[in-house]
Each structure stands twice: as structure tokens, then as C-alpha cells.
C-alpha positions as CSV (number, residue, x, y, z in Angstrom):
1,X,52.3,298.0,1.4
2,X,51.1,299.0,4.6
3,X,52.3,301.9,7.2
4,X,53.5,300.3,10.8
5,X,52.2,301.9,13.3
6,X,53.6,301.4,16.9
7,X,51.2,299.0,18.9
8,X,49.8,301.0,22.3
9,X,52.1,300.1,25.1
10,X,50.5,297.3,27.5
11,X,49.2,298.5,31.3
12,X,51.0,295.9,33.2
13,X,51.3,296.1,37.3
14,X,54.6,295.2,38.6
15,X,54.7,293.9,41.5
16,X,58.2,294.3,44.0
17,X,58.6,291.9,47.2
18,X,61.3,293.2,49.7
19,X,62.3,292.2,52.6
20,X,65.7,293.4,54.3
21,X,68.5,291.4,54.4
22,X,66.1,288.9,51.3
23,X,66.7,288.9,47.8
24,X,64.3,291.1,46.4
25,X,61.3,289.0,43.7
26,X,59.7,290.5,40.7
27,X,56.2,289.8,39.4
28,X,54.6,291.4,36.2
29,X,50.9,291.4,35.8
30,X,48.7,292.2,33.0
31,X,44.8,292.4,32.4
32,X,44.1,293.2,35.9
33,X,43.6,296.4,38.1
34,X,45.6,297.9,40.5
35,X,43.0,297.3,42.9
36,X,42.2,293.9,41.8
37,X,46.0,293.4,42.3
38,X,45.6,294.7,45.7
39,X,42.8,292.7,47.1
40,X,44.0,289.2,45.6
41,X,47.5,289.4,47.4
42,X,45.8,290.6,50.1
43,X,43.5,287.6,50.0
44,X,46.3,285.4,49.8
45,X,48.2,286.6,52.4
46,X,45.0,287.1,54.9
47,X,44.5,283.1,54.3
48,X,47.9,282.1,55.6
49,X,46.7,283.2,59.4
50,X,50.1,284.7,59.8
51,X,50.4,285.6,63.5
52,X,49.8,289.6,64.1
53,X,52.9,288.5,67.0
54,X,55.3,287.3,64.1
55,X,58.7,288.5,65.1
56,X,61.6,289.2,62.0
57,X,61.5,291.9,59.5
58,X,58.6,293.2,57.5
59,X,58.1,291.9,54.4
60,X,57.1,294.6,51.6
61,X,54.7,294.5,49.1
62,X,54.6,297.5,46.1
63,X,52.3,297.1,43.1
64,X,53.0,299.7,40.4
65,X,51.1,300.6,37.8
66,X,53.4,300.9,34.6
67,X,52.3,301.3,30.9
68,X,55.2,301.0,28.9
69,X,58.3,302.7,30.6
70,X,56.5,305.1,32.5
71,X,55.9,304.4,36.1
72,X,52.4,305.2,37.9
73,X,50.8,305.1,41.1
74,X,52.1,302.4,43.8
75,X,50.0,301.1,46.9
76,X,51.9,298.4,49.0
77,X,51.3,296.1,52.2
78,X,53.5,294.9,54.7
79,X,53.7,292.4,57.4
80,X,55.7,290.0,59.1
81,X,55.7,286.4,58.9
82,X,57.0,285.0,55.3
83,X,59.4,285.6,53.2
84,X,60.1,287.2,49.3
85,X,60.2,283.4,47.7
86,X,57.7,282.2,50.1
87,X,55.2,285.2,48.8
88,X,56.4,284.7,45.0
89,X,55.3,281.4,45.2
90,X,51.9,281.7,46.6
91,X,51.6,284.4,43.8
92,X,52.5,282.9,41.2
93,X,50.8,279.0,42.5
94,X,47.4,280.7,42.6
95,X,47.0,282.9,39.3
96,X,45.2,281.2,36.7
């Protein structure tokens, strides 16, 4: 017989893609940094030349920290050019 003890609660980032008027998408990360997190959407988004002139609404980025149910520290980056499936799918195209 052995006790169960409750396993430590994963520190995922989840990751929120807005845009007014645009279904809102959801991404869940784990093993990374919130930084890390940061600087590869960043990346990706830097690489699509997206015109500083882009007219529309601004697309929002938020990465949250999250272990378990409780919520941490957010940093997010906005822009204009693409929208929330457009930005899912590069996401979720270039992760490994």
C-alpha cells in the first residue's frame, strides 16, 4: 500500500489572442518561460513584415503564467495586420 500524494500542479503559459469583432483563440504552453514565450511569438510575428501602416483593429496578444488554477503575471503584444486564426496557426505550425 502506498499513500497518494497529489502530483505538483504543472507551470503552463496560456496564451489569449483577441481581436475585436474576432473569435477569441486559446493556446496552452508548457516547459517554456514566460519570456521564452514572449520572444518566439514575437519572432514569428516580426517575420511576417507586417506593414507598421496596416489599417483594421489591433490584434492582442496576452501570455499568462498559470500553475494550476492560479493566475500569474501577464505581458502581451499588439499590432495590426492578421488575424486570431491567422496567429493560431503560425503558433501552433512552428512549435516543435
Amino acid at each position: 500500500m502506498k499513500l497518494y500524494l497529489t502530483p505538483e500542479p504543472p507551470h503552463l503559459m496560456r496564451i489569449n489572442i483577441k481581436k475585436q469583432g474576432e473569435k477569441t483563440e486559446f493556446i496552452t504552453l508548457c516547459e517554456t518561460t514566460q519570456k521564452e514565450a514572449f520572444e518566439f511569438i514575437k519572432g514569428l510575428i516580426e517575420a511576417k513584415n507586417i506593414s507598421p501602416f496596416a489599417k483594421g483593429k489591433v490584434t492582442n496578444i496576452e501570455i499568462r503564467e498559470a500553475k494550476g488554477s492560479e493566475n500569474g503575471k501577464s505581458i502581451s503584444l499588439s499590432f495590426k495586420g492578421l488575424k486570431p486564426k491567422e496567429v493560431y496557426l503560425l503558433i501552433t505550425t512552428n512549435l516543435k
